[in-house]
N, C-alpha and C positions, 0 to 999 in steps of 0.2 A: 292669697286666701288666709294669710295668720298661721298659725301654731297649730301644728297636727297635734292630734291625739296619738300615744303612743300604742302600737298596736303588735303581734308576733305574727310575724310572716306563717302561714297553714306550711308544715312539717311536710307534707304528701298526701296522696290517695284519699278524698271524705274529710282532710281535715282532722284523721287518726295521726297518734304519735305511730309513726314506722315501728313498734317495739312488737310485743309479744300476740298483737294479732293479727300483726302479718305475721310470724311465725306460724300460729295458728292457722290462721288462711290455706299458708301453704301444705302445711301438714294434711289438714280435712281433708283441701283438695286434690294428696294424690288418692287418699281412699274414694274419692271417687267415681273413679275408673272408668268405666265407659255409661256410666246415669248421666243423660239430660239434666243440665246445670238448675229448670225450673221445677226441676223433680228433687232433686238432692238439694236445693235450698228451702225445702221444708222439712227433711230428715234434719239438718241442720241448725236452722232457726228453732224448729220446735225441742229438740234436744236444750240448744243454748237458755232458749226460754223455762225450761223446767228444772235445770240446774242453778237457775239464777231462784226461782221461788223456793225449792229444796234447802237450798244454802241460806236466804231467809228466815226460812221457818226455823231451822237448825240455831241459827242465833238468837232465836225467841224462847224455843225450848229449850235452849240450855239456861239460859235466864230464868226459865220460870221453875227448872228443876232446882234450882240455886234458892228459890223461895217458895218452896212447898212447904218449908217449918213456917210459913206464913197464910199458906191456904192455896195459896197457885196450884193450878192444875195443869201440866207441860200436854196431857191430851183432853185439853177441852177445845174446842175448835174457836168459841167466843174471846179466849183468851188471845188467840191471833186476830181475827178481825177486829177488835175494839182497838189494838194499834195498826192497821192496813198492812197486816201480811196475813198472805194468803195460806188456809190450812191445808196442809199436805197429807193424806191418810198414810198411813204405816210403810204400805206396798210400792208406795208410790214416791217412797222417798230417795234420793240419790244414791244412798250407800245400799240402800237394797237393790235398787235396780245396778248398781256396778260390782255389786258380789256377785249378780248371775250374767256380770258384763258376755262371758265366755261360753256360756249355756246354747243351746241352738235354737230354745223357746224365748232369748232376749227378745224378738221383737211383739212378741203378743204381748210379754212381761208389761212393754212400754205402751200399747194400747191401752193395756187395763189400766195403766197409774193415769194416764191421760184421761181417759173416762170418770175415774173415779174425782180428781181434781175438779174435772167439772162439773161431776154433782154434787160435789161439797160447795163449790165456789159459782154461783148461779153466773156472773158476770161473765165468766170466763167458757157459757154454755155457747155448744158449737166452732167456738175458736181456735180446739188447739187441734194438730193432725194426728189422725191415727191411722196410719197407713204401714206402721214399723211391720209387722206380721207378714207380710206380702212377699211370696215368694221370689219376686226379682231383685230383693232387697239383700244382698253377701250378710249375712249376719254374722262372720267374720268380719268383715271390715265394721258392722257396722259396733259390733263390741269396740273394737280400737276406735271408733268414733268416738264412745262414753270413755272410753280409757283416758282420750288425748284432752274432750271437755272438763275433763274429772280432776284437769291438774290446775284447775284456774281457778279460784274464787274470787264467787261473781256478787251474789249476793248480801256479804256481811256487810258490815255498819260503812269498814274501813272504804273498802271498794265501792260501796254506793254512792259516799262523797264525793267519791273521784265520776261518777259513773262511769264505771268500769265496764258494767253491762251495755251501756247503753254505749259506749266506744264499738265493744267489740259487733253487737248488733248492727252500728251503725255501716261499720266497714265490711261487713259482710254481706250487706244488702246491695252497697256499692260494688264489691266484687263479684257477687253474681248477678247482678244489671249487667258488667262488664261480658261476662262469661255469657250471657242470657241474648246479647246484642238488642237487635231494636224492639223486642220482648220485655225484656226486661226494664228497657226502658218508660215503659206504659207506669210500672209504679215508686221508680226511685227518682227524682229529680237529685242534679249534684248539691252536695250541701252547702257549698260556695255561692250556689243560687238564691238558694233558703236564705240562706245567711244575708243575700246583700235585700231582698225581698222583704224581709224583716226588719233590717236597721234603717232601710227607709220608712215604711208603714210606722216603724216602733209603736207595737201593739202593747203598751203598758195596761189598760182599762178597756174592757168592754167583751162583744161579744164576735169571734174570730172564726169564720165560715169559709171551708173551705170545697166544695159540693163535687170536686172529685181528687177526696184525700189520699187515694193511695196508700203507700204505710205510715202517710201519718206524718210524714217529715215536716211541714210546715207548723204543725201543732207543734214538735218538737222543740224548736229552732223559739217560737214565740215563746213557750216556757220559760227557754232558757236566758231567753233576754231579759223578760220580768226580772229573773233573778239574777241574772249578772248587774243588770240596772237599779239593784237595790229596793226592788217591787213587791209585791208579794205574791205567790203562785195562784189564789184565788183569785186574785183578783181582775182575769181572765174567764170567759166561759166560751168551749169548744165545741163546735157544729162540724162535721161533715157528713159526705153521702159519699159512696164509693158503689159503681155498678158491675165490678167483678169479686162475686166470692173469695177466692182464693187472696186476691187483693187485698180485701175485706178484712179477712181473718188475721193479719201479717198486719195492721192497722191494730187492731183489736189487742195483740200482741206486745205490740211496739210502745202504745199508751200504758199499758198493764204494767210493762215493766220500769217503767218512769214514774211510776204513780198518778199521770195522768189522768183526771177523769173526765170525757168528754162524751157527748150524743152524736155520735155518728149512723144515729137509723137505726129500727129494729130488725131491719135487715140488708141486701144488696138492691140496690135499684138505679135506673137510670135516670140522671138529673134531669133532662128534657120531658122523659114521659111521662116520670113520675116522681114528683119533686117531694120529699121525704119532709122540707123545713119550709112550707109552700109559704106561711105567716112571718116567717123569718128576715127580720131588719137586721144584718150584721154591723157593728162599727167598722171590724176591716175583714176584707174576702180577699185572702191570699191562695193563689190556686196556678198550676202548671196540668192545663187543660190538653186532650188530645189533640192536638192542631192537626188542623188540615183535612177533620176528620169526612168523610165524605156519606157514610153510611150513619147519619145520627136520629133518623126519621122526619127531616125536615119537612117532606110533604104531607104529613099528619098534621103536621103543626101551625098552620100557614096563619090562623086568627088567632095565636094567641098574645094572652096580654103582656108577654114582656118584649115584644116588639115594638119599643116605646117610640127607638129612632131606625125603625123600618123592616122589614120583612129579610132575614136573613137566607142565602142561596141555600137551595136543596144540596147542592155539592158540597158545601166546605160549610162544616158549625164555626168556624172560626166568631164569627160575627154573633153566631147564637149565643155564645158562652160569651163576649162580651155582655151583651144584655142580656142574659141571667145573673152576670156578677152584679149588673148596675143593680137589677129589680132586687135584689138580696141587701141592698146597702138602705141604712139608714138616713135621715135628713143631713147627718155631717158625718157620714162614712166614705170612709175613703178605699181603695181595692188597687193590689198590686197583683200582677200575673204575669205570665210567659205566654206569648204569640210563635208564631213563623213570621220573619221578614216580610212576607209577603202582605201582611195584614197593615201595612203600613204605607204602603201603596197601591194596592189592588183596587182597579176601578169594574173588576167583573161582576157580573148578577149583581151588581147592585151595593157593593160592599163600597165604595167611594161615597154612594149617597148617605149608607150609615153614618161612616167615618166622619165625614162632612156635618152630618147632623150632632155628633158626638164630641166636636172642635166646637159648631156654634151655640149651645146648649153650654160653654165653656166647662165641661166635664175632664176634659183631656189634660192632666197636670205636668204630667212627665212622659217623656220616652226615652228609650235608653238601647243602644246597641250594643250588641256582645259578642265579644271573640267567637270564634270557632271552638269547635273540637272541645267543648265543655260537657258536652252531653254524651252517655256511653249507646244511648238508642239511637240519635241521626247525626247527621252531618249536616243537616239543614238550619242555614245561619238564623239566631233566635235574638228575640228583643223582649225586653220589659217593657211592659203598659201601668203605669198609675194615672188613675182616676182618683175623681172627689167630687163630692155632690155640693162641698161647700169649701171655696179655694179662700184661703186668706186675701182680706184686702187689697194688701197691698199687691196681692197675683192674678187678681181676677184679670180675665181676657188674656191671658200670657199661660206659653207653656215653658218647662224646661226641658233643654234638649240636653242628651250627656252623648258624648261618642266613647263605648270604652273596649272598641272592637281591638286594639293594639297592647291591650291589656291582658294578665295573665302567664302564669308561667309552663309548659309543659312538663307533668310530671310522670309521663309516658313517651313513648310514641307516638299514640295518638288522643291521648287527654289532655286538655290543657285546665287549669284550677285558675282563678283570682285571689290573690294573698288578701290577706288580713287587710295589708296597710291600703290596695286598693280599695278594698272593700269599705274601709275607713273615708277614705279621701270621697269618692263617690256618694257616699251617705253624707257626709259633711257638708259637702257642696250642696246638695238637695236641703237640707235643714238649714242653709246659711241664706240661701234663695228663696226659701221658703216665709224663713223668720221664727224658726221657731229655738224661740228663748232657750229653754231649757236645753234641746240639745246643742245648740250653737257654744251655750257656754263653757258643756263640758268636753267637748270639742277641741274648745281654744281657737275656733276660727274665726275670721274678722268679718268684714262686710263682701258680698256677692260682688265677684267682677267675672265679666265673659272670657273665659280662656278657648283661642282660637285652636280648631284641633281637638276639644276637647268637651268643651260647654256652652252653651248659648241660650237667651232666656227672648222667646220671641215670639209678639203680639200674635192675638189671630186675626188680628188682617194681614199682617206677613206670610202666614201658614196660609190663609187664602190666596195670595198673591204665588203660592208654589200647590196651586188647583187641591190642595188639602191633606199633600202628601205630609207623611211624618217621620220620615227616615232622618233621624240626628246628620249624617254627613251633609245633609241637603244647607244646612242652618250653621253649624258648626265652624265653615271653614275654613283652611289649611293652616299645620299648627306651623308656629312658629319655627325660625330657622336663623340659629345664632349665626352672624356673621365673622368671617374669622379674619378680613381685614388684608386679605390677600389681593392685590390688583390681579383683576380677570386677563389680562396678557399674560404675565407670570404663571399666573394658576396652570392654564391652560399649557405653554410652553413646557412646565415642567411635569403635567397628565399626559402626554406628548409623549413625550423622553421615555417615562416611566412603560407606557404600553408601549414603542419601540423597541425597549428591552424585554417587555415580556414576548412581542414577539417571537424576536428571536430568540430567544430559551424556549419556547416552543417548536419554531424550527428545529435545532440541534436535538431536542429531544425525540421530534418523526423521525430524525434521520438515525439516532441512535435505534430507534423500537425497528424500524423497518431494516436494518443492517441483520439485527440480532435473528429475526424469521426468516431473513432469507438461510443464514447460517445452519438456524434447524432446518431450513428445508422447504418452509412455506413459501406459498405465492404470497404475492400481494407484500414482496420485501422491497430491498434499496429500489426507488426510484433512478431510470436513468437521468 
C-alpha cells in the first residue's frame, strides 16, 4: 500500500495521556462512596464544567482590570460575550464558592451559582444540574470534591490549547460509561470509534447530523479533524437530536466547553416520533444508534416516508435508523455509523430484503468489522456501516470490505482500544480505494491492492452471489501465512519430540503434586 503516514500510538483509556486525570479520576472516585456512578457523574461533570468557565472568565477580567485606565469594564457582562466567554456573576465564581468549600450550605451555595449562570447566559438555560443541596449528597466529601477540582486549571488561555478541559471531560465520561456498564453505554461511544468514523467520513465542509448525539462525541472528534487538517472550525455546521434529557444536557455541556456551536433541538425528543431536523439534507451523518433496539414505536410507524427500501421489523430499529440516516443525507452525502453484527446478515422480518435493496440501490460503500471488547456497554460484536448516495466512478457497483476484528490493543481486562497507527492504516486504505486525491496524498499511500485477511473490494454481483450478506470475513479471505521453508516430515518429526517431552514433564510433575497431598494427608494423592 506505500508509505504510512506517521501516526502516535493512543497512550490508554479515551485516548487521554495516563497523567493527572487519571489521578483525578481516581481521587473523585473514592469520594464517591457508595452514590450510583450515574448520579455522581453529574455532581462531577457539572462541578468540572463550572470551574472550566470560572477560570475563563477570571482570565478575561484580569485582562480587563489591566485596561480600565482605557475604559474596560472587568463587571460588564458584554465585555465577556463580545470575546465568547461566558459571564460568571460574583457568587457564582470559583473562589467564592471554594472559600465556603467547608460550610454545610456548599451545596445550595452551588445551585444558586448554577442558576444564576443560566440566567446571565441564555444558552446555557436548562443545562447545567442543580441537585448539590440534596440531602443525600455528604457535603463533606462533596467540599473535598471542589478542593481536589480546585487544583487544576482548566480554563485559561494555556490549558485551553492543550484542551485541557476537554481531556479531562473526555476521560471522565469514559470512566463512568465504564463504572455506569451498559447504561452508560447509551451515551459514550469509545473515542477510538469516533475517531476511526471520522477520518474515514473526513468531514472537512458541510453540514454533520448526528440525530442521536449523545454527549456529543462525534461533533467533537469532527472539530477536531477540521483543525488538525488545517481547516477551519466554521467551516462545519452541527445538527443533532438526543431523546434523553439528562443525555441531552451532558451534550449541551460538552459543545459549551469547546466552543462548539451546534443545533441540537430546542429540546429532547425522539428521532422516529419526532424528528426535530425533519427538512434536513446533512453532507455526513455520523451516528452510534441504540442497536438492537426493540421498543422504538415501529408499529406507529408502518407508512412512513423514510421507508424508501422497505418497512423496517417492529422488533429491532436497527434497519429504521439505517433509513432515517439515508433520508437525512443529501444528493452526495455520504453517513458512517455503528450497527450489531447482526445487521449484516439478518434475513428476519424482512431486514435481508432492506439490506438487499440497499446493495442494489448501490448505496452500500464500506463495511467494516471490529474487535471485541471496544465498547464499555456490550459485548455484542459491532461493525461499521458507510454509505453514499453518490460513490466515485471509478467504485460504482463495488463495495469495500475491511476485516479489523484482530486489531487493537487491550488496555484493561476487558477494554480493548485501536491505536492511532491502526486507525491510520484503515482510513488510508478506504481513501486509497476510494481515490480520493487529497487524502491519498497526504497519506503517502500508493495504489489499492486486496490484502487477503484483511481487505477486499467486491462487485455487487459478488455480494449477490453470497444471498447479500455483508460480513467482511465472508469476502476477505484468509490472511496470508509466511512460509518458513521447513520440509513437513522434519517439521512435524521435530513438533513430535518436542510434545513427547512435554509430556513427560507433565507426567513427573502429577506424580510430584499427588506425592506431596498424600504427605499432607489428602486423598486423591500418589497413584498406585
Amino acid at each position: 500500500m506505500g508509505k504510512k503516514r506517521q501516526a502516535t500510538k493512543n497512550p490508554g483509556s479515551n485516548g487521554a495521556n495516563l497523567g493527572f486525570e487519571t489521578k483525578m479520576w481516581r481521587a473523585a472516585d473514592k469520594l464517591r462512596n457508595n452514590m450510583d456512578a450515574a448520579e455522581y457523574k453529574h455532581v462531577v461533570l457539572g462541578l468540572i464544567f463550572l470551574k472550566y468557565i470560572s477560570d475563563s472568565f477570571a482570565e478575561q477580567h484580569a485582562k480587563l482590570l489591566a485596561e480600565q485606565a482605557e475604559g474596560a469594564d472587568p463587571e460588564d457582562a458584554d465585555e465577556y460575550r463580545s470575546v465568547n466567554v461566558f459571564w460568571v456573576p460574583p457568587d457564582a465564581r470559583w473562589g467564592s464558592l471554594q472559600k465556603n468549600a467547608k460550610q454545610p450550605g456548599i451545596g445550595k451555595l452551588i445551585d444558586q451559582a448554577m442558576d444564576a449562570i443560566e440566567r446571565d447566559n441564555p444558552t446555557l438555560k436548562g443545562v447545567l444540574p442543580k441537585q448539590y443541596a440534596r440531602p443525600a449528597l455528604d457535603k463533606q466529601r462533596l467540599g473535598e470534591l471542589i478542593d481536589l477540582i480546585g487544583t487544576i486549571g482548566l480554563g485559561d488561555k494555556e490549558n485551553r490549547s492543550k484542551d485541557i478541559l476537554g481531556r479531562v471531560y473526555e476521560y471522565f465520561l469514559g470512566q463512568f460509561a465504564s463504572a455506569e456498564g451498559k447504561k452508560g453505554g447509551q451515551f459514550y461511544t469509545p473515542r477510538c470509534v469516533v475517531q476511526l468514523l471520522v477520518e474515514i467520513l473526513a468531514p472537512y465542509k458541510g453540514r454533520v447530523f448526528d440525530p442521536c448525539c449523545g454527549s456529543g462525541g462525534m461533533f467533537v472528534q469532527s472539530e477536531k479533524f477540521v483543525e488538525a487538517h488545517g481547516g477551519r472550525i466554521g467551516d462545519i455546521a452541527i445538527y443533532g437530536q438526543e431523546s434523553n434529557p439528562t443525555t441531552r444536557r451532558l451534550c449541551k455541556m460538552n459543545l459549551a466547553i469547546r466552543g462548539i456551536d451546534g443545533d441540537i433541538g430546542k429540546e429532547h425528543a425522539d428521532s422516529f416520533r419526532r424528528d426535530l431536523h425533519k427538512d434536513l439534507k446533512a453532507d455526513f451523518v455520523l451516528a452510534n444508534p441504540p442497536f438492537n433496539d426493540s421498543d422504538w414505536g415501529g408499529d406507529k410507524l408502518q407508512d412512513d416516508v423514510r421507508w424508501k427500501y422497505g418497512v423496517p421489523p417492529k422488533g429491532n430499529a436497527n434497519f429504521a435508523w439505517v433509513q432515517h440516516f439515508v433520508h437525512h443525507l443529501s444528493p452526495k452525502g455520504r453517513a458512517g455509523f455503528v450497527l450489531a453484527n447482526g445487521s449484516m446478515s439478518s434475513n428476519t422480518s424482512g431486514e435481508g430484503e432492506i439490506r438487499k435493496s440497499l446493495i442494489e440501490a448501490d448505496m452500500v460503500e464500506c463495511m467494516m468489522a471490529l474487535p471485541g471488547q471496544l465498547f464499555y456497554s456490550t459485548q455484542i460484536p459491532v461493525c461499521l456501516w458507510f454509505l453514499s448516495r453518490q460513490k466515485t466512478v471509478a467504485r460504482k457497483q463495488q463495495t469495500l470490505f475491511i476485516d479489523a476484528r484482530k486489531m487493537g490493543a487491550m488496555i484493561d481486562r476487558s477494554h480493548r482500544e485501536l491505536t492511532d497507527e491502526e486507525i491510520a492504516r484503515i482510513a488510508d486504505t478506504y481513501h486509497v480505494w476510494r481515490g480520493d486525491r487529497e487524502l491519498r496524498e497526504r497519506s503517502g499511500a500508493g495504489k489499492y491492492e486486496d490484502v487477503p485477511g484483511f481487505c477486499k473490494s467486491a462487485t455487487t454481483a459478488e455480494i449477490a452471489e453470497h444471498g447479500h450478506v455483508l460480513t467482511p470475513g465472508r469476502y476477505g479471505g484468509a490472511e496470508e501465512v509466511e512460509d518458513d521453508d521447513e520440509p513437513f516430515e522434519e517439521k512435524m518429526e521435530r513438533l513430535t519430540d518436542r510434545l513427547n517431552e512435554q509430556f513427560s514433564e507433565s507426567a513427573r510433575l502429577e506424580k510430584a503434586i499427588r506425592h506431596n497431598l498424600a504427605v499432607l494427608g489428602f486423598s486423591g494423592g500418589e497413584r498406585q
